[in-house]
N, CA, C and O atoms as a Tripos MOL2 file, in Angstrom:
@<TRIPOS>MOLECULE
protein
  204   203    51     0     0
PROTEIN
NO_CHARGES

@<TRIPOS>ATOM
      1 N           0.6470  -13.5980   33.8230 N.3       1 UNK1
      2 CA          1.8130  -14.2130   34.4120 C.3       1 UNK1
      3 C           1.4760  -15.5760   35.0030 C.2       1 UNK1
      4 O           2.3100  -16.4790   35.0630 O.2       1 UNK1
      5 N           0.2600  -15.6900   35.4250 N.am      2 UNK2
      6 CA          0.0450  -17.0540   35.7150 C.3       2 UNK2
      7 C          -0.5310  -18.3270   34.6500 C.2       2 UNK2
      8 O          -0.9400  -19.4120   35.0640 O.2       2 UNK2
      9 N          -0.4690  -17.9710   33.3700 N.am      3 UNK3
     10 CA         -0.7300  -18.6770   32.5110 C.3       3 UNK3
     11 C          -0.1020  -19.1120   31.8060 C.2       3 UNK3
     12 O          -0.3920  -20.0720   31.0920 O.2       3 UNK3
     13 N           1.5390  -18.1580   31.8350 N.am      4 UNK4
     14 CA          2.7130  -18.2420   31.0360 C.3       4 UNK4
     15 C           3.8920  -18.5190   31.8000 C.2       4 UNK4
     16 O           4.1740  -17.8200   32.7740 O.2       4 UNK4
     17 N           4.4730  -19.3080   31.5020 N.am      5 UNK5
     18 CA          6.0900  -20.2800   31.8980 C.3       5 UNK5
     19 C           6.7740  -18.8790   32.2930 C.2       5 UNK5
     20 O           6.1620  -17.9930   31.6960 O.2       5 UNK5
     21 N           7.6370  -18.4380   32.9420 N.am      6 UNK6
     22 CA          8.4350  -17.4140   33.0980 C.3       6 UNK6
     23 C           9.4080  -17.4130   32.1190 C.2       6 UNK6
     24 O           9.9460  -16.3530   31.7990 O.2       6 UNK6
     25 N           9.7130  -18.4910   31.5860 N.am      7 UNK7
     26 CA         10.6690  -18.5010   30.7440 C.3       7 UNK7
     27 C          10.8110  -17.3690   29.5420 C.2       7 UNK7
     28 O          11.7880  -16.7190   29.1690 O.2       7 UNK7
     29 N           9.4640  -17.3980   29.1000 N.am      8 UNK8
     30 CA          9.0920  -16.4500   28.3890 C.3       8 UNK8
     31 C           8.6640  -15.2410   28.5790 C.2       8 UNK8
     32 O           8.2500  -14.8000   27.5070 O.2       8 UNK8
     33 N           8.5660  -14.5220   29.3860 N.am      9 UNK9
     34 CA          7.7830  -13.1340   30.1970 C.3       9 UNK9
     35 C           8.4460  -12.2750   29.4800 C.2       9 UNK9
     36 O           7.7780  -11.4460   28.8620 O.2       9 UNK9
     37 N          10.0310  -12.2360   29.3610 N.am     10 UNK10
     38 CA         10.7160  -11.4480   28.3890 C.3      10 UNK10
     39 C          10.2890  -11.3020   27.2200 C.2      10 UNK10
     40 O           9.9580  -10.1670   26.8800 O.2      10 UNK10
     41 N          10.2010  -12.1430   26.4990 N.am     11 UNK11
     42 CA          9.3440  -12.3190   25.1150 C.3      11 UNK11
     43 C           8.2760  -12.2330   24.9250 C.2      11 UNK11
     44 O           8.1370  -12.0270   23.7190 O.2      11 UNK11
     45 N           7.4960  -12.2610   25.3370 N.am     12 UNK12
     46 CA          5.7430  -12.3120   25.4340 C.3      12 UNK12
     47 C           5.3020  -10.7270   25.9420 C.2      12 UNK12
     48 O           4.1680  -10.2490   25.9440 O.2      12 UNK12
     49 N           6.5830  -10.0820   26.3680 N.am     13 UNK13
     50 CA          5.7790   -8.6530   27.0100 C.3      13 UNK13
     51 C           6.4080   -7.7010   25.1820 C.2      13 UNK13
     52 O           5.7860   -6.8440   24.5550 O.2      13 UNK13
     53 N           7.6360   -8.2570   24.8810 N.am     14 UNK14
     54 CA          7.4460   -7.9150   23.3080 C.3      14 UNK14
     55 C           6.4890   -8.1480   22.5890 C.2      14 UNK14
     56 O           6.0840   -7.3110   21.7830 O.2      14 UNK14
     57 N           5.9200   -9.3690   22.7430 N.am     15 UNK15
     58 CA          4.9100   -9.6230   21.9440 C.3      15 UNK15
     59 C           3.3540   -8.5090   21.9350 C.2      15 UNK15
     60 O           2.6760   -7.8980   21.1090 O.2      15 UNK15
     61 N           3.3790   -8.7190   23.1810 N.am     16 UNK16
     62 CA          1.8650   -7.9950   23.5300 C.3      16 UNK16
     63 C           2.5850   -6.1710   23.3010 C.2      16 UNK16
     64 O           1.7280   -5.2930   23.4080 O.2      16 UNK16
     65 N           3.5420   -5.8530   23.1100 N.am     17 UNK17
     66 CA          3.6330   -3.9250   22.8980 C.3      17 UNK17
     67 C           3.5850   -4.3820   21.3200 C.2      17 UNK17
     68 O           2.6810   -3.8210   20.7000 O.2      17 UNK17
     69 N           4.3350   -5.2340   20.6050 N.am     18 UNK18
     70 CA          4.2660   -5.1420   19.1090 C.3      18 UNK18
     71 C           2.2830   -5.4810   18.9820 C.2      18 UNK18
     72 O           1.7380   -4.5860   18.3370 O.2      18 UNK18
     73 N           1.8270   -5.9890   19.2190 N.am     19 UNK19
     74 CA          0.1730   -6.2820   19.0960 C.3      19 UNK19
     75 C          -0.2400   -5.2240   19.3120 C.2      19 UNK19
     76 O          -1.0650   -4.8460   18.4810 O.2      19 UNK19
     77 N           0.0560   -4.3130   20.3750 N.am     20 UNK20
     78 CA         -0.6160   -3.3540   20.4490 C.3      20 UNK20
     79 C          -0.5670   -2.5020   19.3800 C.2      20 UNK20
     80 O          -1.6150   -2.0880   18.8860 O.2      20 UNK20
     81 N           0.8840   -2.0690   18.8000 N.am     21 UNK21
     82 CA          1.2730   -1.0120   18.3880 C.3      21 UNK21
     83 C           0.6800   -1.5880   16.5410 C.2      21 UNK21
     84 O          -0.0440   -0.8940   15.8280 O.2      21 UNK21
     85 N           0.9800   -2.3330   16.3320 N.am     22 UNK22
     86 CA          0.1090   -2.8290   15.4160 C.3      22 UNK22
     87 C          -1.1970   -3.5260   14.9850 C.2      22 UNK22
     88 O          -1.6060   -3.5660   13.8250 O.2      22 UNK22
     89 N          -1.8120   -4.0790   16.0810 N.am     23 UNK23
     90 CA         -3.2710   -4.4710   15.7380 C.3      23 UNK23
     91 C          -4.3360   -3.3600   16.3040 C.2      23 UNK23
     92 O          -5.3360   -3.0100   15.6780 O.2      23 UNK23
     93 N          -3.8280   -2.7030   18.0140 N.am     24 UNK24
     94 CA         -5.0350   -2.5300   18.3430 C.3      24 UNK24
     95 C          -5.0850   -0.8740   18.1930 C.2      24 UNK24
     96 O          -6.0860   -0.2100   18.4620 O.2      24 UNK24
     97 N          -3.6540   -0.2530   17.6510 N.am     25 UNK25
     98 CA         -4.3240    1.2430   17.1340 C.3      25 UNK25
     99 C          -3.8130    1.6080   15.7640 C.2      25 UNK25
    100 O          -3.5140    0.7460   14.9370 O.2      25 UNK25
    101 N          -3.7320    2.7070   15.5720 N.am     26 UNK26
    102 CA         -4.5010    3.3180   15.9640 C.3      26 UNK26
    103 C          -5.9670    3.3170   15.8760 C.2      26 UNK26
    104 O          -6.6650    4.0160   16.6110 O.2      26 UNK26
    105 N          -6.4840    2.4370   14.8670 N.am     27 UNK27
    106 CA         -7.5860    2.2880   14.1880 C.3      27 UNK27
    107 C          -7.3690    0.2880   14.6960 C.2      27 UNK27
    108 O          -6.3180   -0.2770   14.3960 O.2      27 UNK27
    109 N          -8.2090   -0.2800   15.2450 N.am     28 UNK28
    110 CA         -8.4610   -1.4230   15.9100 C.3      28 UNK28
    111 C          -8.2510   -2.3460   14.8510 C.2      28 UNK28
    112 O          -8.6900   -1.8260   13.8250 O.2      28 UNK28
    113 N          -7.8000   -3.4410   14.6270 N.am     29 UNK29
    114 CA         -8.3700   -4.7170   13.6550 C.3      29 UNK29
    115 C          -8.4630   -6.2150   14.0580 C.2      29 UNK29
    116 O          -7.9720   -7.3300   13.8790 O.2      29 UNK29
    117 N          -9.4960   -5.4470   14.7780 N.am     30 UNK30
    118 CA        -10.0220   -6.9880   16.2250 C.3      30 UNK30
    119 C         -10.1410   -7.9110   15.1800 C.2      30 UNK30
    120 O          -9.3880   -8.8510   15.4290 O.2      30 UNK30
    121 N         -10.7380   -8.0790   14.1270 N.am     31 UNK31
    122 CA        -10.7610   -9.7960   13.1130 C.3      31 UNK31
    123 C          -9.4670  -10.4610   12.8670 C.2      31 UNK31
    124 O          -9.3200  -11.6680   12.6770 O.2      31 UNK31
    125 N          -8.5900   -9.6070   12.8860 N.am     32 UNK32
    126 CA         -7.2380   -9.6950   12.6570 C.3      32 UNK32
    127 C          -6.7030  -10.5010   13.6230 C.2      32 UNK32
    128 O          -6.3270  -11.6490   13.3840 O.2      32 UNK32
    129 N          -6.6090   -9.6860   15.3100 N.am     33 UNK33
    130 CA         -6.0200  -10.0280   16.1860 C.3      33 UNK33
    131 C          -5.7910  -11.4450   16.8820 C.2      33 UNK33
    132 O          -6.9010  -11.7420   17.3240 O.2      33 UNK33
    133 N          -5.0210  -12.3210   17.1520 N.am     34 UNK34
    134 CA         -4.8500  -13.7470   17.1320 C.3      34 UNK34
    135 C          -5.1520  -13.5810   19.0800 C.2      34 UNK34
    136 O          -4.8050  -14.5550   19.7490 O.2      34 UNK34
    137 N          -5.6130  -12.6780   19.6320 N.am     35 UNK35
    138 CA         -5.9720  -12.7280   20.9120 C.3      35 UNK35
    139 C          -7.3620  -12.4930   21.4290 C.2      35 UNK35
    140 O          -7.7850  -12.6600   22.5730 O.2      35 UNK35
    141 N          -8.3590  -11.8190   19.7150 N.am     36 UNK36
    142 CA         -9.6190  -11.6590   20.2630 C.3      36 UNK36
    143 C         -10.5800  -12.6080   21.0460 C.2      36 UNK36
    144 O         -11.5860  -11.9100   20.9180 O.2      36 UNK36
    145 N         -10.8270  -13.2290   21.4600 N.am     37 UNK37
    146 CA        -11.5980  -13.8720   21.9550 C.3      37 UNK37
    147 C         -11.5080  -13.7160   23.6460 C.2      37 UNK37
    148 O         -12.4540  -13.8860   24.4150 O.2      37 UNK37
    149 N         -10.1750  -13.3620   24.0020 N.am     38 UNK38
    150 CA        -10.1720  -12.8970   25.1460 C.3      38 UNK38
    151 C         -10.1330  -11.6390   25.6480 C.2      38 UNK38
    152 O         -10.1480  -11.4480   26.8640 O.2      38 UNK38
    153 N         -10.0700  -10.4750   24.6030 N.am     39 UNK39
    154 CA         -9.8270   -9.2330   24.2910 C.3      39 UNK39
    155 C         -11.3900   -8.8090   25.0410 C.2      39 UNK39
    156 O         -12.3590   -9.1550   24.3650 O.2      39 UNK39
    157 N         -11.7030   -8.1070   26.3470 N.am     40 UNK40
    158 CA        -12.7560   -7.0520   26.4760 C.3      40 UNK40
    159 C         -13.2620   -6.3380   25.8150 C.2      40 UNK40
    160 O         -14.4570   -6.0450   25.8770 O.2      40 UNK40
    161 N         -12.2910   -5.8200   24.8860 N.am     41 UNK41
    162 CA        -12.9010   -4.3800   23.5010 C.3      41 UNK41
    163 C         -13.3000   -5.0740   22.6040 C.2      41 UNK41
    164 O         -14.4150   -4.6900   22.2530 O.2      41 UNK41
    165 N         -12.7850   -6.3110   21.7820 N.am     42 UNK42
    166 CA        -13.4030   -6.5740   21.0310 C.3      42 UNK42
    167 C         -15.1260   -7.9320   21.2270 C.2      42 UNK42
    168 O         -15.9150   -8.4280   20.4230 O.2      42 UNK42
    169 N         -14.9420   -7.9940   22.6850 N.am     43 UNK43
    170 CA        -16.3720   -8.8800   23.2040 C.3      43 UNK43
    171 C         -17.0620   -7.9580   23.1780 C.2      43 UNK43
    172 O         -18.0550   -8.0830   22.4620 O.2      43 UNK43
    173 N         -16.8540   -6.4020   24.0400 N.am     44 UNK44
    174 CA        -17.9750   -5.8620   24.5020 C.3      44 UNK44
    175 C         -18.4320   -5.0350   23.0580 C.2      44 UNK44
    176 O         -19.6330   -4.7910   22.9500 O.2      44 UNK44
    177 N         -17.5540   -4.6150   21.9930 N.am     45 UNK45
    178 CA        -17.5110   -3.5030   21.2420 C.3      45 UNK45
    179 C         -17.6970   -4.2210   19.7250 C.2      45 UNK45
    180 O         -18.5850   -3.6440   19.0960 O.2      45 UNK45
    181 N         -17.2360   -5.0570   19.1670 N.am     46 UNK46
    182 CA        -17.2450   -5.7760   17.9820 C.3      46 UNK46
    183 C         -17.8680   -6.9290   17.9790 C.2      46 UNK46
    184 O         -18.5750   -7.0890   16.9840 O.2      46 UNK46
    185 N         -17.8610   -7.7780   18.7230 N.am     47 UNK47
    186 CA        -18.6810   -9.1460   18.7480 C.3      47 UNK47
    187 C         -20.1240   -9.0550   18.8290 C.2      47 UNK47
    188 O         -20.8190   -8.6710   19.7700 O.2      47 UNK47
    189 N         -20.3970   -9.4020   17.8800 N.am     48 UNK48
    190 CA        -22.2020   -9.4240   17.8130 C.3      48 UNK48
    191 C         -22.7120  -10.8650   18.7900 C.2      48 UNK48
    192 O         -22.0240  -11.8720   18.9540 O.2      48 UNK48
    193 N         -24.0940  -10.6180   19.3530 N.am     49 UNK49
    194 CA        -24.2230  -11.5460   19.8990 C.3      49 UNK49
    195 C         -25.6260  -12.0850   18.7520 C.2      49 UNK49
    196 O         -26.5130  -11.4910   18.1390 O.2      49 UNK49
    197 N         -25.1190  -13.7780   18.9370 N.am     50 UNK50
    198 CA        -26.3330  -14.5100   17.7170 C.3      50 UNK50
    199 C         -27.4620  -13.9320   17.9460 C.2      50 UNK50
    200 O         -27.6530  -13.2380   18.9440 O.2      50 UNK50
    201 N         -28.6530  -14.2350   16.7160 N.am     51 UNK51
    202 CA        -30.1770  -14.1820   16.7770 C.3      51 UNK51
    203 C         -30.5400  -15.0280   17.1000 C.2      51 UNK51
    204 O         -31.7570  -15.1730   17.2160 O.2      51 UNK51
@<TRIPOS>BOND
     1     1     2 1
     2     2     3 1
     3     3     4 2
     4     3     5 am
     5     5     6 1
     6     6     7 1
     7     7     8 2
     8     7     9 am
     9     9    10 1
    10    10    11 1
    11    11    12 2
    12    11    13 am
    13    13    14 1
    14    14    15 1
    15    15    16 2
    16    15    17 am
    17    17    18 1
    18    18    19 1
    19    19    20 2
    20    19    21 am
    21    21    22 1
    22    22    23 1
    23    23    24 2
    24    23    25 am
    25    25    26 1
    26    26    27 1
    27    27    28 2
    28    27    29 am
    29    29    30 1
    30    30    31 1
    31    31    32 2
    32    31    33 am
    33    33    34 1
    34    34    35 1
    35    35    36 2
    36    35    37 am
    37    37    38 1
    38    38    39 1
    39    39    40 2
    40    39    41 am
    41    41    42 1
    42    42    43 1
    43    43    44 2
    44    43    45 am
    45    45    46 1
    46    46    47 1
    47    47    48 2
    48    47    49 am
    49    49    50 1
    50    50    51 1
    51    51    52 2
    52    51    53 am
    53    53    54 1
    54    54    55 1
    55    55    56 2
    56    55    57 am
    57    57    58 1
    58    58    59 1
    59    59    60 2
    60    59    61 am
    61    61    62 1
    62    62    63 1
    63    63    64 2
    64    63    65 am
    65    65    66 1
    66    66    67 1
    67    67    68 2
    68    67    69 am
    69    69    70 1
    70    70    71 1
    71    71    72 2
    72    71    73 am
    73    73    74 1
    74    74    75 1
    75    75    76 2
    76    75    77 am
    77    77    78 1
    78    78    79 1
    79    79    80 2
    80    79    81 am
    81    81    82 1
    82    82    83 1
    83    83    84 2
    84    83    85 am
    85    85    86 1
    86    86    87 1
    87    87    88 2
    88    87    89 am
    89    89    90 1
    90    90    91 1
    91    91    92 2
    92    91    93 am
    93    93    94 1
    94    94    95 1
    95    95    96 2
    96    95    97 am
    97    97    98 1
    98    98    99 1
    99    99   100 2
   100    99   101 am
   101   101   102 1
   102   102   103 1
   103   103   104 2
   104   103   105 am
   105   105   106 1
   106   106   107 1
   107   107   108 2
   108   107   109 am
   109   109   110 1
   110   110   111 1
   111   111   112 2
   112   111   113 am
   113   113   114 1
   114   114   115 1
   115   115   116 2
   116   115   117 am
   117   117   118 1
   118   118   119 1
   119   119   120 2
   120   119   121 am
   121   121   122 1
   122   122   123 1
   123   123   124 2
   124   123   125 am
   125   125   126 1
   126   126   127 1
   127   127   128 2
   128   127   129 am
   129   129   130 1
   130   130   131 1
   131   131   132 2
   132   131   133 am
   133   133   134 1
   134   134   135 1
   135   135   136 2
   136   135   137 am
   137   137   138 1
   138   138   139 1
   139   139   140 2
   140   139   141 am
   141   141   142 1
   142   142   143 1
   143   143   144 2
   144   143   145 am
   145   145   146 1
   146   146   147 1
   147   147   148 2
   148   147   149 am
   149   149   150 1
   150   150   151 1
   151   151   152 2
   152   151   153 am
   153   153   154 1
   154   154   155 1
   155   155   156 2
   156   155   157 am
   157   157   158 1
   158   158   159 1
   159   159   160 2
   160   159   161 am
   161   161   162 1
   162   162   163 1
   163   163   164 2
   164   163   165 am
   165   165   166 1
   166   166   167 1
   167   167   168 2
   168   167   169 am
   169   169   170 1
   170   170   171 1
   171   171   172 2
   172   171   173 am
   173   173   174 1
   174   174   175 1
   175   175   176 2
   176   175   177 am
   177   177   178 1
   178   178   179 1
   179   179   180 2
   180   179   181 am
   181   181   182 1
   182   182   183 1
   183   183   184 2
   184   183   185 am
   185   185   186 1
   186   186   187 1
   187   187   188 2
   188   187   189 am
   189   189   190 1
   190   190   191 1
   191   191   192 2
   192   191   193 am
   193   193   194 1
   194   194   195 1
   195   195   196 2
   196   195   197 am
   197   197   198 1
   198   198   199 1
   199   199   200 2
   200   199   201 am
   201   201   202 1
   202   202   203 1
   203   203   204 2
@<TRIPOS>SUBSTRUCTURE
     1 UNK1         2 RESIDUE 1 A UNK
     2 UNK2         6 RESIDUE 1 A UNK
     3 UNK3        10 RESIDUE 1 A UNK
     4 UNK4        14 RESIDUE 1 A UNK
     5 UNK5        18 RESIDUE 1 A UNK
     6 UNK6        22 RESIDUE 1 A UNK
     7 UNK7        26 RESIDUE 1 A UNK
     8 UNK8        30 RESIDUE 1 A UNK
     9 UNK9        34 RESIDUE 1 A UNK
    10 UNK10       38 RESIDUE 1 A UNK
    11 UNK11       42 RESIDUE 1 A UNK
    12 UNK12       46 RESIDUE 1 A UNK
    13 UNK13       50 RESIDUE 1 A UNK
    14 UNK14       54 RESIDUE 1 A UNK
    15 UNK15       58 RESIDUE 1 A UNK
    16 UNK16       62 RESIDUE 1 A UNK
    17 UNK17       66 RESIDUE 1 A UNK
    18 UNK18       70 RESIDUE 1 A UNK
    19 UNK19       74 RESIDUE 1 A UNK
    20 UNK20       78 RESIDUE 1 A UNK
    21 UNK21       82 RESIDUE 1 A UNK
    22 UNK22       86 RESIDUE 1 A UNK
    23 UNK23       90 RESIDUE 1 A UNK
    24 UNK24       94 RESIDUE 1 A UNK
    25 UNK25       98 RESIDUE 1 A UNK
    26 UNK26      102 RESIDUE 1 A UNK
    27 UNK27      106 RESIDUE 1 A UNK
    28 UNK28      110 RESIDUE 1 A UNK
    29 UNK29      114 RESIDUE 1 A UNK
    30 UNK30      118 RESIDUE 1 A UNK
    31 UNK31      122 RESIDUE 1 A UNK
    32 UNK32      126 RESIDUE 1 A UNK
    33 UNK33      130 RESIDUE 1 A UNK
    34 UNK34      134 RESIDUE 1 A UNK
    35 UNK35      138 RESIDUE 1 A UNK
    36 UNK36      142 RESIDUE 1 A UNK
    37 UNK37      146 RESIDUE 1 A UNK
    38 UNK38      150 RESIDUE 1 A UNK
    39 UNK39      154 RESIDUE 1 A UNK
    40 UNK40      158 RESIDUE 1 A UNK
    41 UNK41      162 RESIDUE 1 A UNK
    42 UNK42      166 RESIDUE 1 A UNK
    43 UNK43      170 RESIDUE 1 A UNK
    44 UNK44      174 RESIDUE 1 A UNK
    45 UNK45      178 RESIDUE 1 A UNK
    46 UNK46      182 RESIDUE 1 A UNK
    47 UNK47      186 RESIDUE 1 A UNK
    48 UNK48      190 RESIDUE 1 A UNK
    49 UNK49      194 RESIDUE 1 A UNK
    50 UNK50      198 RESIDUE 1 A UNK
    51 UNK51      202 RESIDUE 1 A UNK
């Protein structure tokens, strides 16, 4: 909420249940997701760290 205009809060809380309900289950597709990079599950759980 502090990153996003209020204008949008209505729309954006659609956004993030449709993401859920389609990217992150039932089966995850963090490469997919246009939010991984800030996503916890996919830093701590999918992101490899370099050699």
């Amino acid at each position: 909420m502090q990153v996003l205009p209020k204008e949008i809060w209505g729309e954006i809380g659609m956004a993030i249940s449709f993401l859920g309900r389609e990217i992150c289950r039932p089966q995850p597709k963090c490469e997919e997701c246009p939010i991984n990079e800030v996503c916890n599950y996919y830093n701590t759980v999918f992101k490899k760290d370099p050699i």
